[in-house]
N, CA, C and O atoms as CSV, one atom per row, in Angstrom:
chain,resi,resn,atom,element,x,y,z
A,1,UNK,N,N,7.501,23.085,-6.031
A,1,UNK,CA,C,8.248,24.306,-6.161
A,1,UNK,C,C,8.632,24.499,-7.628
A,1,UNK,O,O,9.392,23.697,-8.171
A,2,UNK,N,N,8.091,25.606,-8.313
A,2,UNK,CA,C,8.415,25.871,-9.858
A,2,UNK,C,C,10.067,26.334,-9.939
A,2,UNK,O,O,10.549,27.133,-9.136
A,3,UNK,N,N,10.697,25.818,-10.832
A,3,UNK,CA,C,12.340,26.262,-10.554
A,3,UNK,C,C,11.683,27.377,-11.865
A,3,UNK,O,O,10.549,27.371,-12.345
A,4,UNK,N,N,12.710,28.169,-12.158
A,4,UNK,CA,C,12.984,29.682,-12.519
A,4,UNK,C,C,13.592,28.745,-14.187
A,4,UNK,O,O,14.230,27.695,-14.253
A,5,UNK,N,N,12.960,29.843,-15.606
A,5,UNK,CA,C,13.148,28.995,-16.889
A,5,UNK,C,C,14.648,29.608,-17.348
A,5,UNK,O,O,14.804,30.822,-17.478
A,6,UNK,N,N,15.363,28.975,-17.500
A,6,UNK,CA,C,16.918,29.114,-18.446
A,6,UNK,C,C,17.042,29.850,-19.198
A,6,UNK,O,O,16.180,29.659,-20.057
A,7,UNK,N,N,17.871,30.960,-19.518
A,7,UNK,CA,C,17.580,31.414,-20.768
A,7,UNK,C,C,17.896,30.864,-22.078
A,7,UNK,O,O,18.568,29.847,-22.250
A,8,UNK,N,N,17.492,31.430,-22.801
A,8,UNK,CA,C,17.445,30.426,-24.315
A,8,UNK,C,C,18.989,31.436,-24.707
A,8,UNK,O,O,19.362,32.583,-24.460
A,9,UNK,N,N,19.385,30.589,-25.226
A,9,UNK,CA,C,20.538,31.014,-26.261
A,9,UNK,C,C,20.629,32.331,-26.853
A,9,UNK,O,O,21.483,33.195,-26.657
A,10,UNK,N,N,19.291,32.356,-27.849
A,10,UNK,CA,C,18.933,33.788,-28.621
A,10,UNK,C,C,19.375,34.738,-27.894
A,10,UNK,O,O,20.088,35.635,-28.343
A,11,UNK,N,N,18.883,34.620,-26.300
A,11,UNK,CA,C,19.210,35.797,-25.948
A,11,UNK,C,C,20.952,36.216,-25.237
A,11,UNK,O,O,21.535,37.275,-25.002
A,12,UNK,N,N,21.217,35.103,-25.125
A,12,UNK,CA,C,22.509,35.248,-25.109
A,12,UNK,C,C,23.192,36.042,-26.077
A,12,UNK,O,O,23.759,37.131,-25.985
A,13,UNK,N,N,22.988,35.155,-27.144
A,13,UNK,CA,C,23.853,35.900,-28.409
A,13,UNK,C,C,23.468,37.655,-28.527
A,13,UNK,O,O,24.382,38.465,-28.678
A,14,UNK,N,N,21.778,38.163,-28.421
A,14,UNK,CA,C,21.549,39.106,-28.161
A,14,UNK,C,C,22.561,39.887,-27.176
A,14,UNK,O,O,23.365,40.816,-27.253
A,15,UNK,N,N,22.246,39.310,-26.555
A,15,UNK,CA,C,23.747,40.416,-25.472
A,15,UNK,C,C,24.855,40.694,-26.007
A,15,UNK,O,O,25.407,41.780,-26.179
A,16,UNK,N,N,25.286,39.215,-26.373
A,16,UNK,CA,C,27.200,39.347,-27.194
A,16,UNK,C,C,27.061,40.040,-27.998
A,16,UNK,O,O,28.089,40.525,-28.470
A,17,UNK,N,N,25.817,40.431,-28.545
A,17,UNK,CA,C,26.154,41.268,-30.273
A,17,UNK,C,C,25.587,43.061,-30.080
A,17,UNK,O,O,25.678,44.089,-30.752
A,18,UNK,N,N,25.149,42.767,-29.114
A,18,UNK,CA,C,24.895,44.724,-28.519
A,18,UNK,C,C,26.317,44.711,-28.079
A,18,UNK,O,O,26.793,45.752,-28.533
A,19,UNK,N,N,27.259,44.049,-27.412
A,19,UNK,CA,C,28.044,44.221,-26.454
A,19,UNK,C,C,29.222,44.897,-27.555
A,19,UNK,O,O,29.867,45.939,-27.438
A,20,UNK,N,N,29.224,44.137,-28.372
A,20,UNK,CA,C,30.051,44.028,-29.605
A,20,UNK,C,C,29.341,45.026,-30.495
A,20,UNK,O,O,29.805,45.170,-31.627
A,21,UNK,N,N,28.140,45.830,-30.097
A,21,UNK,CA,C,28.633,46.854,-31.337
A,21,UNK,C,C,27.434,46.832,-32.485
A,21,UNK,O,O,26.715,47.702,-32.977
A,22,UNK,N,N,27.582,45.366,-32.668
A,22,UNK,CA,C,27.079,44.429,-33.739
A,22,UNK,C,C,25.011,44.586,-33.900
A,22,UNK,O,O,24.188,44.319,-33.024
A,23,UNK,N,N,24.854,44.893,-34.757
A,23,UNK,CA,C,23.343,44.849,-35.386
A,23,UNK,C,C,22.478,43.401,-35.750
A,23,UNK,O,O,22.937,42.468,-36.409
A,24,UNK,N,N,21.562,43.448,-35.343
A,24,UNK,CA,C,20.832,42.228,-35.727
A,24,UNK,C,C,20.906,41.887,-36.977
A,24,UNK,O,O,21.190,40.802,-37.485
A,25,UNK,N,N,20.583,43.062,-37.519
A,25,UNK,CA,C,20.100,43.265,-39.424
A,25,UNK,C,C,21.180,42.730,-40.082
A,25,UNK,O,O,21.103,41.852,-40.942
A,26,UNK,N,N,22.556,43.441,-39.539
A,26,UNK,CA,C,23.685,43.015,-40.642
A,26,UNK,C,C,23.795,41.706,-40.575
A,26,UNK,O,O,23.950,41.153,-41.664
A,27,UNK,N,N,23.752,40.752,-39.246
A,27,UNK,CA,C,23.877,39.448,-38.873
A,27,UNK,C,C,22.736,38.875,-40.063
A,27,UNK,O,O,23.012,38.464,-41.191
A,28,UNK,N,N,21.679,38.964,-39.568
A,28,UNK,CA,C,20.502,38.384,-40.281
A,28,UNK,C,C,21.013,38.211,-41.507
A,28,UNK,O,O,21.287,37.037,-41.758
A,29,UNK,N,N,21.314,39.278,-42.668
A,29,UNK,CA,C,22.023,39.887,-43.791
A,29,UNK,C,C,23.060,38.625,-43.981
A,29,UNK,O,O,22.893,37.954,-44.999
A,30,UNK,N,N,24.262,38.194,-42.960
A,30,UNK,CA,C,25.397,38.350,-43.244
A,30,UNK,C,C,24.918,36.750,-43.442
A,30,UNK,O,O,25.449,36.194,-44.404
A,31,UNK,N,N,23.911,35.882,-42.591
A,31,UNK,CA,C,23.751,34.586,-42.102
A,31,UNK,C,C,22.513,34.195,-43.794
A,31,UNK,O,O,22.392,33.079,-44.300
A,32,UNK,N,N,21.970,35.183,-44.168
A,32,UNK,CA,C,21.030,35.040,-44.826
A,32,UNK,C,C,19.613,34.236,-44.499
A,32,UNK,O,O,19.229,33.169,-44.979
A,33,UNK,N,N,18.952,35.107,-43.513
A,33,UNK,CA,C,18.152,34.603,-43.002
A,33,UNK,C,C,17.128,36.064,-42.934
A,33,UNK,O,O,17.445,37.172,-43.365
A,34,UNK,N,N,15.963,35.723,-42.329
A,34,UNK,CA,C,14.889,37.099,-42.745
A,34,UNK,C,C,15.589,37.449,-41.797
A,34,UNK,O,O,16.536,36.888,-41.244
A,35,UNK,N,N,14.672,39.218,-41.468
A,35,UNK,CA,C,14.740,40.152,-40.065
A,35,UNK,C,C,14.251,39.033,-39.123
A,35,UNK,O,O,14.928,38.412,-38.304
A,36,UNK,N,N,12.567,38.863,-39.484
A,36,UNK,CA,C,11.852,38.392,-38.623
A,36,UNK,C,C,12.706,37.043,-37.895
A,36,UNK,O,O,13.171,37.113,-36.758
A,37,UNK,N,N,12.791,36.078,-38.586
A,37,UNK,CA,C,13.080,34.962,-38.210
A,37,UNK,C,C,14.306,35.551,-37.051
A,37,UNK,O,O,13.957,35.744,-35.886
A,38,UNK,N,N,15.872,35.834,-37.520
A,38,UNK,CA,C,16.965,36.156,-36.375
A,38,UNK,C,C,16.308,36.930,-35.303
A,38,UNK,O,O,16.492,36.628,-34.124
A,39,UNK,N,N,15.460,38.030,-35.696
A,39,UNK,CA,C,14.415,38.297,-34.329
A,39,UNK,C,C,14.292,37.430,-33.444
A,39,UNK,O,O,14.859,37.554,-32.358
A,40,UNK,N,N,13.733,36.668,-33.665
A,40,UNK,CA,C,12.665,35.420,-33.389
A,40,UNK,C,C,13.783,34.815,-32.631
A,40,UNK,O,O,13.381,34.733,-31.471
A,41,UNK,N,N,15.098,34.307,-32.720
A,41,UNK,CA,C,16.404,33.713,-32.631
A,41,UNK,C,C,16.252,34.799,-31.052
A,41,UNK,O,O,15.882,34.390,-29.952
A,42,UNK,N,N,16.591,35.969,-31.343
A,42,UNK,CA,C,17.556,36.855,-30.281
A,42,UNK,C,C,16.329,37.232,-29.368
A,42,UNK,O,O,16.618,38.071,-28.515
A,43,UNK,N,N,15.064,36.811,-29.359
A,43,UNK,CA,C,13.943,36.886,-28.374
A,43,UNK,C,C,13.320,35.752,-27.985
A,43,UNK,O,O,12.179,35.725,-27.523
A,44,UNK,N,N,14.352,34.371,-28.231
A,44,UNK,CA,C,13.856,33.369,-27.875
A,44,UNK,C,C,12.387,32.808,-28.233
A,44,UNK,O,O,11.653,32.341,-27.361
A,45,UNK,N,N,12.108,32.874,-29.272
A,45,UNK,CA,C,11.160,32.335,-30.035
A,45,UNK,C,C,11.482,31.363,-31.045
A,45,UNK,O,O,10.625,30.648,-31.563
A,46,UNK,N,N,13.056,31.316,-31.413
A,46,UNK,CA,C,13.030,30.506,-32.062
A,46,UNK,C,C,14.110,29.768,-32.092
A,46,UNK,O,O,15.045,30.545,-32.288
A,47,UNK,N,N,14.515,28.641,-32.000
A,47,UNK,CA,C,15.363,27.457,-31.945
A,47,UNK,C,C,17.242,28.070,-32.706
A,47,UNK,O,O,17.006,28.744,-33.709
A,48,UNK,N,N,18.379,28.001,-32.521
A,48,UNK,CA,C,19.087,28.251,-32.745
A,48,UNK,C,C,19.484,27.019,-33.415
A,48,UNK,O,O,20.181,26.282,-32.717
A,49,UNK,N,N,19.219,26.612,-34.585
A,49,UNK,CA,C,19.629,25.233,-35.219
A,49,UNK,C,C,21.019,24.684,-35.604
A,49,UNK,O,O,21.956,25.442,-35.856
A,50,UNK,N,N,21.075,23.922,-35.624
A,50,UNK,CA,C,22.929,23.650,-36.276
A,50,UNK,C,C,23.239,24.344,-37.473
A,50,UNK,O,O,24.317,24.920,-37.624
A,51,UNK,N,N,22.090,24.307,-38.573
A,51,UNK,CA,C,22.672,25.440,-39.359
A,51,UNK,C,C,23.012,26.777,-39.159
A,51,UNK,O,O,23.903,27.383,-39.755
A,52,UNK,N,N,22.034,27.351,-38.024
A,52,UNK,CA,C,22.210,28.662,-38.256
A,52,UNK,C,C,23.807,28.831,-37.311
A,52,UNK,O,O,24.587,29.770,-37.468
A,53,UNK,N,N,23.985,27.794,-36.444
A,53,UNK,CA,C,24.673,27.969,-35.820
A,53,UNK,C,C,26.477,27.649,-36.565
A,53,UNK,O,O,27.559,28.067,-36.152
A,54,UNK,N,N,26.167,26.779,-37.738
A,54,UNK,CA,C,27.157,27.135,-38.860
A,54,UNK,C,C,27.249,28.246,-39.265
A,54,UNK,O,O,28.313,28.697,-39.689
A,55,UNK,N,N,26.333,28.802,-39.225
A,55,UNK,CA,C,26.478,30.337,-40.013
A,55,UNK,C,C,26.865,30.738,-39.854
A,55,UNK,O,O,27.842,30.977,-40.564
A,56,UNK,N,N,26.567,31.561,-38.356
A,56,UNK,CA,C,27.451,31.895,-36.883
A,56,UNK,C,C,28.778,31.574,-37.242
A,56,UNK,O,O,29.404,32.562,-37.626
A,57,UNK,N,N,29.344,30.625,-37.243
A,57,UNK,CA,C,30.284,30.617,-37.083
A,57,UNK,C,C,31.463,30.970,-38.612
A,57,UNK,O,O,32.487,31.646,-38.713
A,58,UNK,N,N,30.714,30.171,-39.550
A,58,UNK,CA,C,31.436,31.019,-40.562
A,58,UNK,C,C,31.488,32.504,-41.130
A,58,UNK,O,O,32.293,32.910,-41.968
A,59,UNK,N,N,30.482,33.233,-40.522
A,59,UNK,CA,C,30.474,34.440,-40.722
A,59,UNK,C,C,31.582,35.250,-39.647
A,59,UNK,O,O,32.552,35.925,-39.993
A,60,UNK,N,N,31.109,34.955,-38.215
A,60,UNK,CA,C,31.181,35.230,-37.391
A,60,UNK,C,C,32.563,34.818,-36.313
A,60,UNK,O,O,33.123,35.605,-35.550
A,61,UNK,N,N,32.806,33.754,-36.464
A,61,UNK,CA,C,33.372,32.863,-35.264
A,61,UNK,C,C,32.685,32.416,-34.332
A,61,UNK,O,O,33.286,31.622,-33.608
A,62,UNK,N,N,31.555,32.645,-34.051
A,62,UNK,CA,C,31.029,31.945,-32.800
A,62,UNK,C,C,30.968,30.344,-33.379
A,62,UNK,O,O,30.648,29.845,-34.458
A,63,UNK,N,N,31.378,29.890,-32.271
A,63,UNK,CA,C,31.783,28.440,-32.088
A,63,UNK,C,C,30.467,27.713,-32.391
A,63,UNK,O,O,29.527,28.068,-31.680
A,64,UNK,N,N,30.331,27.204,-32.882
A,64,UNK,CA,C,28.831,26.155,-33.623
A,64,UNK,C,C,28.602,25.513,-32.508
A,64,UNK,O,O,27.549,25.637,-31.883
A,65,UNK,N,N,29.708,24.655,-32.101
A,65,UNK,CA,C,29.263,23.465,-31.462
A,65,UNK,C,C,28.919,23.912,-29.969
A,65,UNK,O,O,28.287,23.280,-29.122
A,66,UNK,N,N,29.440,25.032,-29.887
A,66,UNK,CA,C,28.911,25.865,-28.060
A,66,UNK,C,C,27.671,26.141,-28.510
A,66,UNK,O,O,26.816,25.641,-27.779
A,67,UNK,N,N,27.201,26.794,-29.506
A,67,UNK,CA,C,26.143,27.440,-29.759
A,67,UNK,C,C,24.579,25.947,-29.539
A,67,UNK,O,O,23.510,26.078,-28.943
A,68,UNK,N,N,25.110,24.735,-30.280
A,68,UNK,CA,C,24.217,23.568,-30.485
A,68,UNK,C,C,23.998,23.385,-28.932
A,68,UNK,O,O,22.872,23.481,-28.443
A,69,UNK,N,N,25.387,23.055,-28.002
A,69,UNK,CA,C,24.927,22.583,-26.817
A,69,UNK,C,C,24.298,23.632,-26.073
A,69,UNK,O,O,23.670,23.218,-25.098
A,70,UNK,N,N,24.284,24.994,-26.269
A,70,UNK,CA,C,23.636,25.878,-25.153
A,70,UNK,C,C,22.201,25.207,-25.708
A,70,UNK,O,O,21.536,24.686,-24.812
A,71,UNK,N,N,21.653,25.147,-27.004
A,71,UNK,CA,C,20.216,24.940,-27.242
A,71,UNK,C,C,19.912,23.654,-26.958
A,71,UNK,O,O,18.719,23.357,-27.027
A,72,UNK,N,N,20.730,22.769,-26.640
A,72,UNK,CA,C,20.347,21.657,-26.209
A,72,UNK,C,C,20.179,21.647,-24.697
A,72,UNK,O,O,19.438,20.904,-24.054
A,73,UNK,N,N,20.927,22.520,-24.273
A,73,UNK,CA,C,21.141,22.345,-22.571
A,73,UNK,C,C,19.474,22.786,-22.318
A,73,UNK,O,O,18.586,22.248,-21.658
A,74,UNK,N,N,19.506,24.092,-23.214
A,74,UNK,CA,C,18.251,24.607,-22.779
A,74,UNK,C,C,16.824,23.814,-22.798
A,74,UNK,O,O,15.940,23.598,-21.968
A,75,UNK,N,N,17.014,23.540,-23.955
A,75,UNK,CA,C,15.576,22.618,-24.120
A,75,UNK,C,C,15.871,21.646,-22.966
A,75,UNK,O,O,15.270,21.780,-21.900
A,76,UNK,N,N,16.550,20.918,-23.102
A,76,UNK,CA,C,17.067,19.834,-21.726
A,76,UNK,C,C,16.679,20.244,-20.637
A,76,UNK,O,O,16.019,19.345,-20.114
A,77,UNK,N,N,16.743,21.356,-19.836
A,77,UNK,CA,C,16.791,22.212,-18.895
A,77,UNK,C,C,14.835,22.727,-18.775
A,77,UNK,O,O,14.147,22.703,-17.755
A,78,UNK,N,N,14.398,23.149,-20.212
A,78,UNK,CA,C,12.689,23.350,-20.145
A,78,UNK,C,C,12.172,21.721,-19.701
A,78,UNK,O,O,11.532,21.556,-18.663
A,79,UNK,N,N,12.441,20.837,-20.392
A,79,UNK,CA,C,11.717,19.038,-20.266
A,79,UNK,C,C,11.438,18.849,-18.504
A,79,UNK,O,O,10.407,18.443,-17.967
A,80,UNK,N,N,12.766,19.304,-17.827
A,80,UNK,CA,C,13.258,18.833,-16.098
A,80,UNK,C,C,12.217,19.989,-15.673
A,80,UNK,O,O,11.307,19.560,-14.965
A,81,UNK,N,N,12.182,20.941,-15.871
A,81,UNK,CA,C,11.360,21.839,-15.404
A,81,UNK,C,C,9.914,21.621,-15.317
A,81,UNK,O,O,9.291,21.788,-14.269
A,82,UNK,N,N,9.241,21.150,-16.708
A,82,UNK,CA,C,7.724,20.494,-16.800
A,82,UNK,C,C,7.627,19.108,-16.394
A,82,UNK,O,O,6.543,18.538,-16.523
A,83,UNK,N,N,8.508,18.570,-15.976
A,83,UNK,CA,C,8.427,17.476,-14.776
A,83,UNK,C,C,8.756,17.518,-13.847
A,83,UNK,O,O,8.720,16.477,-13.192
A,84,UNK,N,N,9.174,18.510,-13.351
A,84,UNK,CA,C,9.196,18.762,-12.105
A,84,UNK,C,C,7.945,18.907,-11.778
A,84,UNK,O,O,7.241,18.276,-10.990
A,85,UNK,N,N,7.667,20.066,-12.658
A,85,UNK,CA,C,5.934,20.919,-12.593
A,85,UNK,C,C,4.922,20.177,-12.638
A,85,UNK,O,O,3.760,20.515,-12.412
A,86,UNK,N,N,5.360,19.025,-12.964
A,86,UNK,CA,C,3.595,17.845,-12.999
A,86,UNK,C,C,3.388,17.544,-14.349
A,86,UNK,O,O,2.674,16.550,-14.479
A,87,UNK,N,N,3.821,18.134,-15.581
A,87,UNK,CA,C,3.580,17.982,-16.740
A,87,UNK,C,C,3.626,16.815,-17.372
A,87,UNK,O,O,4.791,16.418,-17.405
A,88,UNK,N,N,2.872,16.076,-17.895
A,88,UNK,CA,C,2.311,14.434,-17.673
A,88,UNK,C,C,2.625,14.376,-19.158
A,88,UNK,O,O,2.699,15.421,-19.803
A,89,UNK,N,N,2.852,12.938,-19.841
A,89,UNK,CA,C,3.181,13.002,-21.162
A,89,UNK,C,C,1.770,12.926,-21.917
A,89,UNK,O,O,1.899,12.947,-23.141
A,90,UNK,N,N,0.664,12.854,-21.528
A,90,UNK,CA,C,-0.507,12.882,-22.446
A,90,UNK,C,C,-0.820,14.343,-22.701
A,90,UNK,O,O,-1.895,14.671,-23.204
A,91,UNK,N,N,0.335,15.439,-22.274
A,91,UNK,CA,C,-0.007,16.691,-22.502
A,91,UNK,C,C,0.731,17.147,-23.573
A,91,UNK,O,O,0.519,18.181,-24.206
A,92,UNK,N,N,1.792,16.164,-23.791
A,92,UNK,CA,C,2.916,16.292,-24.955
A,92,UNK,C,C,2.076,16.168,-26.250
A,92,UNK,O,O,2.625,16.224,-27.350
């Protein structure tokens, strides 16, 4: 039975920051990071790192260390899923 994939963080924060008003661009801007890349962040393509997640928070307030464990939960959460699924480590 395939369980259903977690969402990634990115898109979390995506929500909080439409919810709030808030623009990708100025974030991107404010964190100093490209368009593309925070894209990449808020469409789950790309890893929410401890730095950026400093950023976050000194720009911002979002809490760093919530931000690290959602991306950890998540990845944590993809690993249980591809072993559940059969995913063998010679595929790693």
């Amino acid at each position: 039975m395939e369980k259903e994939h977690p969402m990634h963080p990115g898109i979390l924060l995506k929500k909080q920051l439409q919810s709030a008003n808030i623009k990708a661009k100025f974030v991107a801007e404010k964190i100093h990071v490209s368009n593309s890349q925070f894209g990449d962040i808020l469409n789950g393509k790309r890893r929410i790192t401890p730095k950026i997640a400093l950023l976050l928070e000194k720009e911002f307030g979002y809490r760093a260390k919530e931000w690290v464990r959602l991306q950890a939960d998540y990845e944590l959460e993809l690993e249980r899923i591809e072993m559940v699924n059969g995913v063998n480590e010679s595929t790693l």
